[in-house]
N, C-alpha and C positions, 0 to 999 in steps of 0.2 A: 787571597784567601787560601787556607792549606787546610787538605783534607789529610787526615793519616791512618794511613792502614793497618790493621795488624793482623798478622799471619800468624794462625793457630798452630802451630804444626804441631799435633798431638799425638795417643798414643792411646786408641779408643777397642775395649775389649767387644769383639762381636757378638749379638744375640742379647746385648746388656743394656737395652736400648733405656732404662733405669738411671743406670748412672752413669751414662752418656748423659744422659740429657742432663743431669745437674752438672755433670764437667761442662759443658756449654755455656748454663748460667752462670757459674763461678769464674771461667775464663773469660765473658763477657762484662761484668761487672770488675773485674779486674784489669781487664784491660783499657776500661773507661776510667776507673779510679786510680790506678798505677801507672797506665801511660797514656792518659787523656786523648785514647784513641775516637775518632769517629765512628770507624768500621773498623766489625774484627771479621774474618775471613777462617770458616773453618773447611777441610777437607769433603769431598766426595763421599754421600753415605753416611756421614759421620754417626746421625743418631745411630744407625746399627751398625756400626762400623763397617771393614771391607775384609774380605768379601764377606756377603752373610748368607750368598749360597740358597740354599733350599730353604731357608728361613725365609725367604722371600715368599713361600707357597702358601706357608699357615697362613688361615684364616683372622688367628688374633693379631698379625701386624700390623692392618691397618688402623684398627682403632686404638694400640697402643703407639702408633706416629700418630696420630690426632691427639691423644691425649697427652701426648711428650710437648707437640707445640704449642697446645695450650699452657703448658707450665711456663714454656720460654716466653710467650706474651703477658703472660700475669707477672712476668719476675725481672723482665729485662726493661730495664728504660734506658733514653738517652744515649745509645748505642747503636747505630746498627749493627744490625744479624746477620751475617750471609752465611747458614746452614746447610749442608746436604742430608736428603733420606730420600727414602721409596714414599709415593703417594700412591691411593687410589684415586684415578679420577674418570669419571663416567665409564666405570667398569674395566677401566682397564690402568696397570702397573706402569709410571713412570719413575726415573731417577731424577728425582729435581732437586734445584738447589732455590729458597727462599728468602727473601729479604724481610725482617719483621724488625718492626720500628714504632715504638710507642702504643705499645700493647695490636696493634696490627701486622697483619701480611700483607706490604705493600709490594710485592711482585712475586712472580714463582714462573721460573722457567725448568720445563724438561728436555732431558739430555736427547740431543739429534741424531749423532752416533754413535752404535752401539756397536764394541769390540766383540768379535765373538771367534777369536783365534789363540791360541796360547794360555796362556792362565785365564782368561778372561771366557765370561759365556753373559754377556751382558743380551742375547737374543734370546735365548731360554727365559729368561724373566723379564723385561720392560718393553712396553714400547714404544717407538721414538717420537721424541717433540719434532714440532716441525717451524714454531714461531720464535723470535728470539724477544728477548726480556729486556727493557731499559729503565731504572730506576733512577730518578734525582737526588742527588745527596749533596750538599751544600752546593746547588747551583750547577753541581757537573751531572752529565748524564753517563750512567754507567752501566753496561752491558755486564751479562753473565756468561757462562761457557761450561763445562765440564768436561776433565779429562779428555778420552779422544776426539769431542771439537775442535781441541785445539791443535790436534794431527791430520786438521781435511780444514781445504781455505775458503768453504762456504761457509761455515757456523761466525766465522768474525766478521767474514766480509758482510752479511747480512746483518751486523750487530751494528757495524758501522754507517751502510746503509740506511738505520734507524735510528741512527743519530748518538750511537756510543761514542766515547772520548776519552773511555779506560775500561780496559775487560778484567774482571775477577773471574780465575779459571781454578775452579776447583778439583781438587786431583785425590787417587788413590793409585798412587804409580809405583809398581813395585820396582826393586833393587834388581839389575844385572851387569856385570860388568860391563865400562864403558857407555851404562844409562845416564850418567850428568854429563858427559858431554853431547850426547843425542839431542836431551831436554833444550839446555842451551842455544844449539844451532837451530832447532824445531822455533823456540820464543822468537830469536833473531830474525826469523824470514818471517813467521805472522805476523809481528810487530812491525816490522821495516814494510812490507807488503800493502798493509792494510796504515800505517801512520797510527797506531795507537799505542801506547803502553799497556803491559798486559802485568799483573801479579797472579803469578802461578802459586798457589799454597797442595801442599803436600802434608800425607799422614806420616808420623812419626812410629816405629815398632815394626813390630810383627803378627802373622796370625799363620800358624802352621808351619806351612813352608815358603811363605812368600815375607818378604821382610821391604819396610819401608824404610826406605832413609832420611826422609825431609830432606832437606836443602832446599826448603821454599828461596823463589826469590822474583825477584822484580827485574822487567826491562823498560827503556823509552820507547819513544814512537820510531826508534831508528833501530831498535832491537836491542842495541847497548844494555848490558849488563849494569845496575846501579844500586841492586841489593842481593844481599844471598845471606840467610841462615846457615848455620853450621848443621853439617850432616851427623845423623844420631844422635842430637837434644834436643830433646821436648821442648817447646816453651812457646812465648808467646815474641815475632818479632815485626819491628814495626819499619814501616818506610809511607815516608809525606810526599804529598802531591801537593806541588802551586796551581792555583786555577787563576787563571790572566782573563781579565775582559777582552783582548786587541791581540791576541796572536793567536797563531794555528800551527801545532794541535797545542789549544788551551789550559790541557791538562798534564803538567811535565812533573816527572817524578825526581825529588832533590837525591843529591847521592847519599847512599845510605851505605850500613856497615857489609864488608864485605868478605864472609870464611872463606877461608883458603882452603883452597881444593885438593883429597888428597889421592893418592895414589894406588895404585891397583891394590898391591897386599893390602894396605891402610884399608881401602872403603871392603874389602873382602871379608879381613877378618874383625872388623866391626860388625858386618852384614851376619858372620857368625856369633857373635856375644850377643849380638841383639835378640836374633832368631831364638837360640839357645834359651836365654832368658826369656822371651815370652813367653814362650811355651812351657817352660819350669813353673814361672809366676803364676800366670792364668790358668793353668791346669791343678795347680795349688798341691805339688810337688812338695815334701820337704828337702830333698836333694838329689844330688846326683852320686852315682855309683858304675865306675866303667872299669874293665879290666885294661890292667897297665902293665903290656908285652916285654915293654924296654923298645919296641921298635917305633918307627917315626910317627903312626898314625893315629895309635893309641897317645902319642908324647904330646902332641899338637890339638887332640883333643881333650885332652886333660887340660893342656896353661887355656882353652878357651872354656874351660868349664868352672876354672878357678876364678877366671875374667869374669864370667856372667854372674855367678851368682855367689863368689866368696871361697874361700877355704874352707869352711867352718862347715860347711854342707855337702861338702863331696868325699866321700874316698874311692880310693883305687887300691886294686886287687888285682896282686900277682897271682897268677894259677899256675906255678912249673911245673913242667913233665921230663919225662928222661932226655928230650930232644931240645930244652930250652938251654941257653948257653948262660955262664960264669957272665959273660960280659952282661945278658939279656936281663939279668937279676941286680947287677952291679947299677945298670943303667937306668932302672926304673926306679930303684930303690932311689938314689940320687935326684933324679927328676920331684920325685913325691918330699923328698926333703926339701930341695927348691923350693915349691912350691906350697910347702905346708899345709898337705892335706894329711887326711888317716889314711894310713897305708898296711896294708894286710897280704901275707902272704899265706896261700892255701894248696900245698899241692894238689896235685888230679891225680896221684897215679892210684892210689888206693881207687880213687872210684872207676877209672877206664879198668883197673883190673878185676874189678867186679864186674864191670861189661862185660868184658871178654870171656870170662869163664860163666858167667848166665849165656852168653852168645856163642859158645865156645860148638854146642850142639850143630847150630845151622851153619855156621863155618866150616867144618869137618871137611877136609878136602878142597877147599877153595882157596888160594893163591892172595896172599895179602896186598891190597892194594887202598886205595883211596879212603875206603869203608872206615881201616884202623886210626888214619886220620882224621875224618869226621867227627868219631869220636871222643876223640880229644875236644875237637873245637866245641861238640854238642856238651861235653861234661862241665865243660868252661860258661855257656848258657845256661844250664839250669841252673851254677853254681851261684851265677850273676843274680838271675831270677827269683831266688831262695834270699839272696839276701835285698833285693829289691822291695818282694812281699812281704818281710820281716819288719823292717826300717822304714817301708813309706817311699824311699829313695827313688826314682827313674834310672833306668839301665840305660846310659849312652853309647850306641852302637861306635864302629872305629873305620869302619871301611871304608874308603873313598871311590871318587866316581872310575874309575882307571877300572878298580877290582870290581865294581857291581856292575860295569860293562859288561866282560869277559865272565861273570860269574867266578870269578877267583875270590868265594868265600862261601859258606858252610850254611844251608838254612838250617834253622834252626839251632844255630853253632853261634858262631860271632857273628851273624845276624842279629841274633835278640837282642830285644831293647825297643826304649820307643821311640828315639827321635836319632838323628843323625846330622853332626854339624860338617862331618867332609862330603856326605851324600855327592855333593855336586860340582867337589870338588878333583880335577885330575890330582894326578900322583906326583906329574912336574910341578906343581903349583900348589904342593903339599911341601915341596922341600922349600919354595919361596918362601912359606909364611913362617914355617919354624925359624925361617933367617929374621925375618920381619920380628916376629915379636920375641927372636935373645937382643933385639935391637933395641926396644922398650926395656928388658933387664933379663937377664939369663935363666931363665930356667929350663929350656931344653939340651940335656947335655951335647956336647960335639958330635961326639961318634954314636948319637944317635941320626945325628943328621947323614953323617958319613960313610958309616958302614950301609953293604947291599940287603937292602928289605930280603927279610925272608919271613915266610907261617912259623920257620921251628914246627913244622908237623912230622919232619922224616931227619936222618941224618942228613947235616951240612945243607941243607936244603937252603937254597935263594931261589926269589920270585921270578928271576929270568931266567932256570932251570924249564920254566912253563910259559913263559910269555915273553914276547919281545923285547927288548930296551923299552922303559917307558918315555922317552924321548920320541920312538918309534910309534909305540903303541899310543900315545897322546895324539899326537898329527892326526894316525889314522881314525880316532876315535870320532875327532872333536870335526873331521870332513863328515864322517857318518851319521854323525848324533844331531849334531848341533847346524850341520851346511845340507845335511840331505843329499848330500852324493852319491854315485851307486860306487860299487867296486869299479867298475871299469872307468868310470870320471876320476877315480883316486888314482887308478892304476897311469892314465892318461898324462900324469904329471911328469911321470918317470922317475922319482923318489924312492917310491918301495916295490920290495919285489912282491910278484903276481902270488906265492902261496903263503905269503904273511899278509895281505889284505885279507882276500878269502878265506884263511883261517881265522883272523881277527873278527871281520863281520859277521861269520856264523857262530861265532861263540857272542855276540851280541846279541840275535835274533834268538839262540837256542836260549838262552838265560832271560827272556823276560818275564819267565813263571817266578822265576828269583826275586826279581824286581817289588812281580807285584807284591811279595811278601814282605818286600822290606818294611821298615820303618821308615816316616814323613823327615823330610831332613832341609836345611836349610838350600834354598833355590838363588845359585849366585852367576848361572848364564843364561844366556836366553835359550835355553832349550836343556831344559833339566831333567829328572827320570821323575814324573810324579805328575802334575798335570798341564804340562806343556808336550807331553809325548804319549800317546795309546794305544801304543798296538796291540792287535790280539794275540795272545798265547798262542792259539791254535791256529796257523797257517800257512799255506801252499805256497809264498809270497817267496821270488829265487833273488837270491841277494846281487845278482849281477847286475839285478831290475834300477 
């Protein structure tokens, strides 16, 4: 006998717990009627999708998840269900995931552990099952999981214990680099450990700043890898189990199709188009509008913004000033012909020169410095903003993670805007991706990749006038940020010198009031500026600590 499963791996707008739930019943009838599935298998939360956050608190939740699974039992036959949402149950909030099967709910188990570190605050809102769930489906017995169960070896072993013989592990696993291979070696030891086969399904999208990639897929009872969805498509994918009377473990999953896995730039700057566009779509955006310098950050945000949501919806705006170069104009211009967006160019200096002479008064004897810079970059925001609230368009910031470390960028300047696809991305790995995607087809010109980043705010001005190599300043960043090191742990290595650390980490602590003004931006390591990281503005905290 063959059982087959099919992994949801969707792409579920949060708070929209409406049509979630008709995507459920449409994927469910569809997956019985188009690929004469048994079980379909959707993600963690899915009626409210992930995360939903404080949504979790209202009062009308719970009777809008009751009244959503009553639709799924009234509408779904001859299928099983294995859905995720929030229930109430005697008073108190669990994450469960339920089995419904011919107009019933024939099991429902809640989630045992609850992450409550990094993006995650699954403590604040649920709390934890303690029993494990086993459901018969053609003659097999099959256990349930969620997410972090299957990151601790009690929730299987116990599954097994009760006579499971395949886990369905329902997931809402966000994207960081080097997360599919984690996943992988995580399946191989619960599965190999425990002798079962496990199908992991994943949510497909984005919400905010966290981005799902799917790549559901499937192991044996030896761990073995024997299905995998492609990462970043929606859809619905399937993989069969033989159920044997006379061997053990009875339940062996057949080889199924298998995406080939891709590579760091690859899953990054997908992780960006996806982010990008959900938040354009779901926010109900009519496009995009970001200022285009001619330099790397602004070039690499543009081809990802053409990626997400077309030509036809974006343009870019050159804003030059006396200090912007022949090449800086040449090279944008080209980039936006590549590309074929609308492309506008608007100088600033009319309006910085009206600054200056309205500010001309409180200036009087003060020595020009940073201020006249600012400027610039502030006249370039509103300029953006004007034509954001004109057009309906979203302002796409350009800064990347390197410059919102150190604060090497302007609030209220080229800050503005609402969403950010380099947010979290270093500046070494800004220059990878522009390599990466002239490799798909050219449209980042060369010597935008090649020539030394600079603002153009002062003459001849480049970025390593003020800050380290970012070669330099990347190492240092990525031990601070992302490893938790102190200065003196960095310094310990013997790599850099003692007054280029300690000047690098106190321009990171001094700049988190920057931070917090930024705009939400796509989250592509494990330790991102946004809510994998909190510190407080205000404090005594010595960076040697």
């Amino acid at each position: 006998m063959t059982i087959r499963v099919a992994m949801a791996q969707l792409d579920m707008l949060v708070g929209d717990i409406k049509n979630n739930t008709e995507s459920v019943i449409e994927q469910s009838l569809k997956a019985k009627q188009e690929h004469q599935a048994d079980v379909i298998v959707f993600p963690e939360l899915t009626l409210t999708g992930y995360p939903p956050e404080d949504l979790l608190l209202r009062p009308s939740l719970a009777p809008r998840i009751e009244a959503a699974l009553q639709e799924i039992l009234a509408r779904v036959q001859d299928i099983y269900v294995v859905v995720g949402y929030p229930r109430v149950i005697d008073g108190e909030l669990f994450n469960c995931a339920g089995v419904i099967y011919q107009g019933a709910l024939i099991g429902e188990y809640a989630k045992q552990k609850l992450p409550n570190f990094k993006v995650f605050d699954d403590k604040r809102y649920f709390s934890a099952g303690t029993e494990p769930c086993i459901v018969t489906i053609k003659g097999a017995k099959v256990g349930l999981s969620i997410c972090e169960d299957v990151w601790h070896p009690e929730p299987i072993a116990q599954a097994k214990a009760a006579g499971a013989e395949l886990i369905l592990n329902l997931n809402a696993s966000p994207f960081h680099i080097e997360k599919m291979g984690v996943r992988e070696r995580l399946l191989h030891q619960r599965a190999s450990e425990n002798e079962l086969p496990i199908v992991y399904v994943n949510f497909m999208g984005a919400q905010d700043e966290l981005v799902y990639e799917g790549g559901s897929f499937a192991v044996d009872a030896q761990g073995n890898k024997v299905c995998q969805a492609p990462w970043y498509e929606a859809g619905l994918y399937c993989v069969d189990f033989n159920i044997a009377e006379d061997r053990s473990p009875r339940v062996v999953p057949m080889q199924g199709t298998i995406a080939p896995t891709l590579d760091v730039e690859a899953s990054v700057y997908q992780a960006m188009v996806t982010g990008l566009r959900d938040y354009i779509e779901k926010n109900r955006f009519k496009g995009i509008v970001l200022g285009l310098s001619g330099g790397i950050d602004s070039a690499l945000s543009l081809a990802v913004a053409v990626d997400a949501i077309g030509a036809d919806r974006v343009q870019a705006v050159m804003m030059p000033y006396t200090y912007t170069s022949s090449m800086s104009l040449e090279d944008a211009e080209e980039e936006a012909k590549l590309l074929g967006v609308e492309y506008s160019v608007l100088p600033i200096e009319p309006m910085v020169t009206a600054f200056m002479e309205t500010l001309a008064p409180e200036f009087e004897g003060l020595a020009r410095d940073t201020t006249e810079e600012n400027l610039q970059a502030r006249t370039r925001g509103v300029t953006l903003m004007a034509i954001s609230n004109k057009k309906g368009y979203m302002v796409l910031t350009t800064g990347n993670k390197s410059e919102m470390a150190v604060g090497y960028a302007t609030l209220y300047g080229d800050m503005v805007g609402g969403y950010s696809v380099l947010k979290d991305v270093f500046k070494t790995l800004v220059f990878r991706l522009c390599r990466y995607r002239n490799s798909l087809g050219y449209v980042i010109p060369e010597r935008v990749i090649t020539r030394p980043p600079s603002a153009e705010l002062a003459p001849d001005q480049v970025d390593e006038d003020s800050l380290p190599s970012y070669d330099v300043l990347d190492k240092i960043l990525h031990q601070y940020i992302e490893q938790d090191m102190s200065a003196e742990a960095i310094l310990a290595a013997g790599e850099f010198d003692r007054d280029t650390v300690y000047r690098v980490l106190r321009l990171v602590d001094l700049n988190e009031y920057k931070r917090r003004q930024a705009p939400t931006g796509v989250r592509i390591t494990e330790r991102g500026f946004g809510r994998d990281r909190r510190y407080p503005i205000t404090n005594g905290w010595h960076i040697g600590e």
